[in-house]
C-alpha positions as CSV (number, residue, x, y, z in Angstrom):
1,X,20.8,42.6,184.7
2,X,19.1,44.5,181.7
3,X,20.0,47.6,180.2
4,X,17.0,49.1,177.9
5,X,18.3,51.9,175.7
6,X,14.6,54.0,174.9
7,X,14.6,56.7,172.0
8,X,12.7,59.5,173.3
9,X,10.1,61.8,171.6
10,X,7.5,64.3,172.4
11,X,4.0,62.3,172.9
12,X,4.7,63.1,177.0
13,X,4.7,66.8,176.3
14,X,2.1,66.9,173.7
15,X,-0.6,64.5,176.2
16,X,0.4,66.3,179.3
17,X,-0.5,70.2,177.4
18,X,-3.8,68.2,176.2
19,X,-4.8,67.1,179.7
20,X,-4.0,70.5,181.3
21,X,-5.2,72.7,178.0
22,X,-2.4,74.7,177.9
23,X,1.1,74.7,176.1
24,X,3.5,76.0,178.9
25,X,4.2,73.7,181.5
26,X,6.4,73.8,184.3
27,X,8.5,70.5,185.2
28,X,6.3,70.2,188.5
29,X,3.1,69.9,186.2
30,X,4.6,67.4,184.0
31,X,5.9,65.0,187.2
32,X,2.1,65.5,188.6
33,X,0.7,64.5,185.1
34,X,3.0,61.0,184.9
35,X,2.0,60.3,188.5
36,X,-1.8,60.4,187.8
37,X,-1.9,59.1,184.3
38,X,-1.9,55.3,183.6
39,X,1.3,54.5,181.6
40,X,-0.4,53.4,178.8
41,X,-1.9,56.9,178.2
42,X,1.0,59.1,179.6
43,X,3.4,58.4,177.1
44,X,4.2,56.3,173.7
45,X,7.7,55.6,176.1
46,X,6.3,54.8,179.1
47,X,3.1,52.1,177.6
48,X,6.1,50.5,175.8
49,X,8.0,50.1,179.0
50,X,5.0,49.2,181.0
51,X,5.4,46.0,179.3
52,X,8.6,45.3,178.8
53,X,10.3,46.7,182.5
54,X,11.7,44.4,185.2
55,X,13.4,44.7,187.9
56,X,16.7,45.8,188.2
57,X,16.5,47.2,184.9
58,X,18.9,50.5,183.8
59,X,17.2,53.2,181.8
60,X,18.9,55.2,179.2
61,X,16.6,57.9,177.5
62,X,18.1,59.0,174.2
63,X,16.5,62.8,173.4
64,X,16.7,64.7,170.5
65,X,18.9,68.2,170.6
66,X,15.7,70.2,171.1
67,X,14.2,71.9,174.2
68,X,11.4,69.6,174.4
69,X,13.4,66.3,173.8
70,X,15.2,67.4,176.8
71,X,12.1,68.6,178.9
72,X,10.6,64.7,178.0
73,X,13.8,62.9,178.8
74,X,14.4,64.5,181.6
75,X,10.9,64.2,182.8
76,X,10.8,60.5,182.4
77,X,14.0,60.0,183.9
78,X,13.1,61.3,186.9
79,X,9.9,59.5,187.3
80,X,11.9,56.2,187.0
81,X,14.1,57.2,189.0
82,X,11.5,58.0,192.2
83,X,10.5,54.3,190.6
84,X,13.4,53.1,192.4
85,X,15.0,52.6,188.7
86,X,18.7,52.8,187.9
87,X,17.7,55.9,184.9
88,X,19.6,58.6,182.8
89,X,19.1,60.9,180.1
90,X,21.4,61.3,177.1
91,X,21.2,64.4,174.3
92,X,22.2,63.2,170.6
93,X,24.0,65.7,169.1
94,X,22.5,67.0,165.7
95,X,19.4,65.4,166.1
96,X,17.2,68.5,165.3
97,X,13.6,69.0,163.4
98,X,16.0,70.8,160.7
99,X,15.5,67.7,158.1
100,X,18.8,68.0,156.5
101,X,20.8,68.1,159.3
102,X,19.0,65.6,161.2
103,X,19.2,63.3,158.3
104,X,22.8,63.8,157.8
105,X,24.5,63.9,160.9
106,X,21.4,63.2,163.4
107,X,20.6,60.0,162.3
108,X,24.5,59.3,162.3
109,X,24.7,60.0,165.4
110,X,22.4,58.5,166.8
111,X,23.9,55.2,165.8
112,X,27.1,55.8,166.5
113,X,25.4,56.8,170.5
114,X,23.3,53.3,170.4
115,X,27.1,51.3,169.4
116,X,28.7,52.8,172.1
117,X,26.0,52.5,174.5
118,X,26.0,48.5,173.7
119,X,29.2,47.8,174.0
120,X,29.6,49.6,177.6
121,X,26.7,47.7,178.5
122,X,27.6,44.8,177.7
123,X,31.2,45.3,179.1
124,X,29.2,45.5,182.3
125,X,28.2,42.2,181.4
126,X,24.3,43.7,181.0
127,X,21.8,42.0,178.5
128,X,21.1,45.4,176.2
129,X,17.5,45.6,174.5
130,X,16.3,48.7,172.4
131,X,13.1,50.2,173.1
132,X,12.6,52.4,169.7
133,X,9.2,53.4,170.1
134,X,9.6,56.9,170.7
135,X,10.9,59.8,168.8
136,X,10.9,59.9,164.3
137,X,10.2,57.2,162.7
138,X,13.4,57.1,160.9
139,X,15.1,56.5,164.3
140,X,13.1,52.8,164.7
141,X,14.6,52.4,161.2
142,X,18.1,52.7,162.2
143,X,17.5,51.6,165.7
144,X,16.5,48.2,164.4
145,X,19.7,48.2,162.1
146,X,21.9,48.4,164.9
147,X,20.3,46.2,167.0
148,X,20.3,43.3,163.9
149,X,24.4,44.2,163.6
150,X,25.1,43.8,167.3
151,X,22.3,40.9,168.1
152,X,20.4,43.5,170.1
153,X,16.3,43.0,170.3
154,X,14.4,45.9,169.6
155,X,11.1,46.6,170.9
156,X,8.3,49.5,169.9
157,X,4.3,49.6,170.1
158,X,2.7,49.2,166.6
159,X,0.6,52.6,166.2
160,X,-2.4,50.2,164.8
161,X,-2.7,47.2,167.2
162,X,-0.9,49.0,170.4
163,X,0.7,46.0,170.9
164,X,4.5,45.6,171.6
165,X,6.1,44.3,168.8
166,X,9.8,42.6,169.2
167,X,12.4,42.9,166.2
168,X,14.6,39.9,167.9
169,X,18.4,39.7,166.9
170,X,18.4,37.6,164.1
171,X,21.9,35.3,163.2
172,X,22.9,37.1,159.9
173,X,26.2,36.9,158.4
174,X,27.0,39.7,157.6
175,X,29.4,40.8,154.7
176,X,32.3,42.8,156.4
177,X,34.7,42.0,153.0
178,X,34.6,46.2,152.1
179,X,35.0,47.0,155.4
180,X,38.1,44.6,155.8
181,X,39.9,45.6,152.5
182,X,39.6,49.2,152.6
183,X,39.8,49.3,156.0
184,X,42.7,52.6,156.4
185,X,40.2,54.3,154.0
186,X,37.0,54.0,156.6
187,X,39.1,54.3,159.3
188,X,40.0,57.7,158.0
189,X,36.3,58.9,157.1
190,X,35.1,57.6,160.5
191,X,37.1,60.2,162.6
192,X,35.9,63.5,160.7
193,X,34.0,65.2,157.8
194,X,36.5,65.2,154.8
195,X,36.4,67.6,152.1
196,X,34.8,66.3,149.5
197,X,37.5,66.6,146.7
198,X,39.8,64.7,148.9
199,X,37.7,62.2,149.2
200,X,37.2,61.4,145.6
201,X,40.8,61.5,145.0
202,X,41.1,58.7,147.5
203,X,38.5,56.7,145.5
204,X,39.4,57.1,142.2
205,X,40.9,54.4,140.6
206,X,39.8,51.5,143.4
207,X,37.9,48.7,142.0
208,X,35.1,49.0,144.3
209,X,34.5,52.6,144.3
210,X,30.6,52.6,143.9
211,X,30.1,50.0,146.9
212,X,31.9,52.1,149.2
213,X,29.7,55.4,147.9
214,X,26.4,53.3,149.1
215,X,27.5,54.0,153.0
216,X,28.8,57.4,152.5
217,X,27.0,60.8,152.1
218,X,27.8,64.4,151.3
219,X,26.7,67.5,152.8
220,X,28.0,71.5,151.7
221,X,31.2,70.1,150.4
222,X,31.9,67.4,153.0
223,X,31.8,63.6,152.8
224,X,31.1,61.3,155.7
225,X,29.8,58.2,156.6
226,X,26.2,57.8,156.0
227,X,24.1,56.6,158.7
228,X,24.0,52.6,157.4
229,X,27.7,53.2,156.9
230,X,28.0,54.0,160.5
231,X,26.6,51.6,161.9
232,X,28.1,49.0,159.3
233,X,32.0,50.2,160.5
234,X,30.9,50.2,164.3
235,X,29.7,46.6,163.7
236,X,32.6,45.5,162.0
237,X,34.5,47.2,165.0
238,X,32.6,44.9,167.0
239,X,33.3,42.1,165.5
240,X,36.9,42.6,165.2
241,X,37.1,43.1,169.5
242,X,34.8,39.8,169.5
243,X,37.6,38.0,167.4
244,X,40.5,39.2,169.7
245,X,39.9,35.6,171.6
246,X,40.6,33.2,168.5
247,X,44.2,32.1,169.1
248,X,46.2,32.6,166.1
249,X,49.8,31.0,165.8
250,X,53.0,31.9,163.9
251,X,55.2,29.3,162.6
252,X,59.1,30.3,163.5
253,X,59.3,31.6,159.8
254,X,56.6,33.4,160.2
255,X,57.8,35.0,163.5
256,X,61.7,35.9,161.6
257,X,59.5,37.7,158.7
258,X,58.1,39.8,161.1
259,X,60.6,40.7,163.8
260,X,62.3,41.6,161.0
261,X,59.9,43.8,159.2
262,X,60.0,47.3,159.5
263,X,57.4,49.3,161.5
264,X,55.1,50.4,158.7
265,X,55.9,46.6,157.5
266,X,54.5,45.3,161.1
267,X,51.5,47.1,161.3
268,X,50.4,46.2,157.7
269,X,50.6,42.5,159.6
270,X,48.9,43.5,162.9
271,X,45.9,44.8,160.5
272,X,45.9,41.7,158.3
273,X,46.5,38.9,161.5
274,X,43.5,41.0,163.3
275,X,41.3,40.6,160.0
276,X,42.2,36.9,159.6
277,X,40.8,35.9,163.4
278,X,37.1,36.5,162.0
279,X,35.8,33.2,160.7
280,X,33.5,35.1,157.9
281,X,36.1,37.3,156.5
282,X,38.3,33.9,156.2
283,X,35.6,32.5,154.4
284,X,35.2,35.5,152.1
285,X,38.5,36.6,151.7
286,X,40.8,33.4,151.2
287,X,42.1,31.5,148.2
288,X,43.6,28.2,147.5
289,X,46.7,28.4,145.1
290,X,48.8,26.0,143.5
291,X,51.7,23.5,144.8
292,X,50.3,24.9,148.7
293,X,47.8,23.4,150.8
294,X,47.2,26.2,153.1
295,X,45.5,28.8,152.3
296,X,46.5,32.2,151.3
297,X,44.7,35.5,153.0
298,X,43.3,38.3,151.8
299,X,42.0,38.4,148.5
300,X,41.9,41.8,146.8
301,X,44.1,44.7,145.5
302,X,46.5,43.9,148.7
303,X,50.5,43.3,148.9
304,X,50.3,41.3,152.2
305,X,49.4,37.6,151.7
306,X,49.4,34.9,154.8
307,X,49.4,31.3,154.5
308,X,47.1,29.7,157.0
309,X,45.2,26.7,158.1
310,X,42.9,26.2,160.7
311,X,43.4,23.2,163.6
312,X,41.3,21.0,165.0
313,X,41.0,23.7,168.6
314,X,39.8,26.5,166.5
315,X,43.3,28.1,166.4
316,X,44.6,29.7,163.2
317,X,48.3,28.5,162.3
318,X,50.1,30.6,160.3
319,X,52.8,29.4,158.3
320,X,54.5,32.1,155.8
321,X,54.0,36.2,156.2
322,X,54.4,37.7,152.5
323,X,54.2,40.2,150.4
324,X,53.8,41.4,146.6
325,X,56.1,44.3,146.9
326,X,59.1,42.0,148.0
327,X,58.4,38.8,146.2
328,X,57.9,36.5,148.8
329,X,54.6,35.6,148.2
330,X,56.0,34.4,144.4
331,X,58.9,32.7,146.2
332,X,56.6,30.9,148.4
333,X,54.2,29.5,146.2
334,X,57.0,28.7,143.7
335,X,58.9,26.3,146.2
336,X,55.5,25.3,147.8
337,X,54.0,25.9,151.5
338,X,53.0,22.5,153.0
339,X,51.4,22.4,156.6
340,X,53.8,19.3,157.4
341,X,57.1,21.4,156.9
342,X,56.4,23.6,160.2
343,X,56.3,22.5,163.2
344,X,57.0,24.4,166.2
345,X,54.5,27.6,166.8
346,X,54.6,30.8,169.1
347,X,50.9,32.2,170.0
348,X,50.9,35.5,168.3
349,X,48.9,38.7,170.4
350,X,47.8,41.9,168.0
351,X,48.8,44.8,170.3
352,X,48.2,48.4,170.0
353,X,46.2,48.5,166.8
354,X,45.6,51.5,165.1
């Protein structure tokens, strides 16, 4: 079972006025023009989908926030719908002809609609491709992003050949390593627009100030994520649900350090055990230090520090939970951490993270 997620723009309205030479039309006069046009000529939505529709497929059309985004979405909606197609229409907030705000918060919006959508989808257990070939350009821009982050294909007609052209998901690793160690500082942009001043106060100082200002963007004395920096923190989202499977085991030390840890103490830990189930951020963010032969996670401007190795079932043993602030992480790697000294192990489940 397929879901196709189609951007929507205005080539139905704009055909449909040429064919009946007029500019007001009633919804009756649209549904009579889809009817008796071929698909290829109807629409830019409806050629594209003419070649890539099966059945059983689910239709989402994504509209702009305008009157004729709507009039087009709902349109083809309910022409695939009399087509005997599962179809629904779905307004993106923002997404205006005003260029500023549709390039600020539009475009943003639009991603954060697609992530959503693909991860309902696919809860559903639905194959989710992207059919980008309608609306701005800028949306098969973004469009493809998100469908590269989330191994999504993307599909729209090339305007020279009209041909359908296939942007297939592609196996990228992905650098997450920002994302991961300033985590409580996306997390906290991601849920509003923050003034602007507050923002920089937050920044100032941190080593990696100018990378995180590439996926942000301002507007009238607010910050927020940029478009790229949306779909970035959804996909490391993502990745962080797809981890959730990777067992990861505490040793009994480990499990005294944090039953007796205080709260702020245990969710510092839930964060970091979360973080260390995702093979690329282990790769990333780990070091090898003296008189251990485990490895010590995360790198970074960080006070927690966990020993680790990997077994041979793709579990993640745990041996010591530390910290900077307390000097256990000195303590440990001044007596030594050796995988042989631990031997029993308690499967460890990250619950309720924030």
């Amino acid at each position: 079972m397929r879901t196709l997620l189609i951007t929507v723009g205005t080539s139905l309205l704009t055909n449909a006025r040429r064919e009946f030479k007029k500019q007001e039309l009633n919804d009756q006069e649209i549904a009579n023009y889809l009817r008796h046009s071929s698909p290829e000529q109807a629409s830019a939505e409806t050629n594209s989908l003419s070649r890539l529709l099966q059945e059983g497929d689910k239709l989402i059309f994504l509209h702009s926030q305008t009157e004729e985004g709507h009039v087009c979405a709902e349109a083809l909606r309910r022409y695939y719908d009399s087509e005997g197609y599962q179809a629904e229409s779905l307004e993106i907030q923002d997404l205006t002809y005003a260029e500023r705000r549709f390039k600020m918060r539009g475009l943003r919006s639009l991603v954060a609609t697609l992530t959503e959508l693909i991860r309902r989808e696919r809860k559903q257990n639905r194959e989710v491709l992207i059919n980008a070939t309608g609306g701005f350009k800028a949306e098969i821009a973004y469009a493809t992003l998100v469908g590269l982050l989330f191994d999504v294909p993307v599909y729209y007609i090339h305007e020279a050949f009209r041909d359908i052209i296939e942007m297939p998901p592609t196996p990228i690793g992905w650098d997450y390593s920002l994302l991961a160690e300033y985590e409580e500082f996306f997390e906290w942009i991601h849920a509003d627009y923050r003034d602007t001043r507050e923002v920089e106060n937050r920044l100032r100082g941190l080593p990696r100030t100018q990378e995180i200002h590439l996926l942000l963007t301002e507007e009238e004395g607010y910050t927020f994520l940029s478009p790229t920096g949306e779909a970035f923190y959804e996909a490391y989202q993502n990745r962080l649900e797809q981890a959730q499977g990777t067992p990861v085991w505490l040793s009994d030390s480990a499990w005294r350090t944090y039953e007796q840890a205080e709260p702020a103490v245990k969710a510092l830990f839930d964060r970091t055990l979360a973080k260390l189930r995702l093979q690329e951020l282990r790769r990333s963010g780990s070091d090898q230090v003296h008189n251990c032969d485990c490895f010590v996670f995360p790198k970074g401007h960080r006070d927690e520090r966990l020993f680790y190795f990997e077994d041979e079932q793709g579990g993640i043993r745990v041996c010591e939970l530390t910290r900077h602030s307390d000097q256990s992480y000195e303590r440990a790697i001044q007596r030594g951490v050796r995988r042989s000294n631990y031997q029993n192990w308690r499967r460890f489940e990250v619950e309720n993270r924030v």
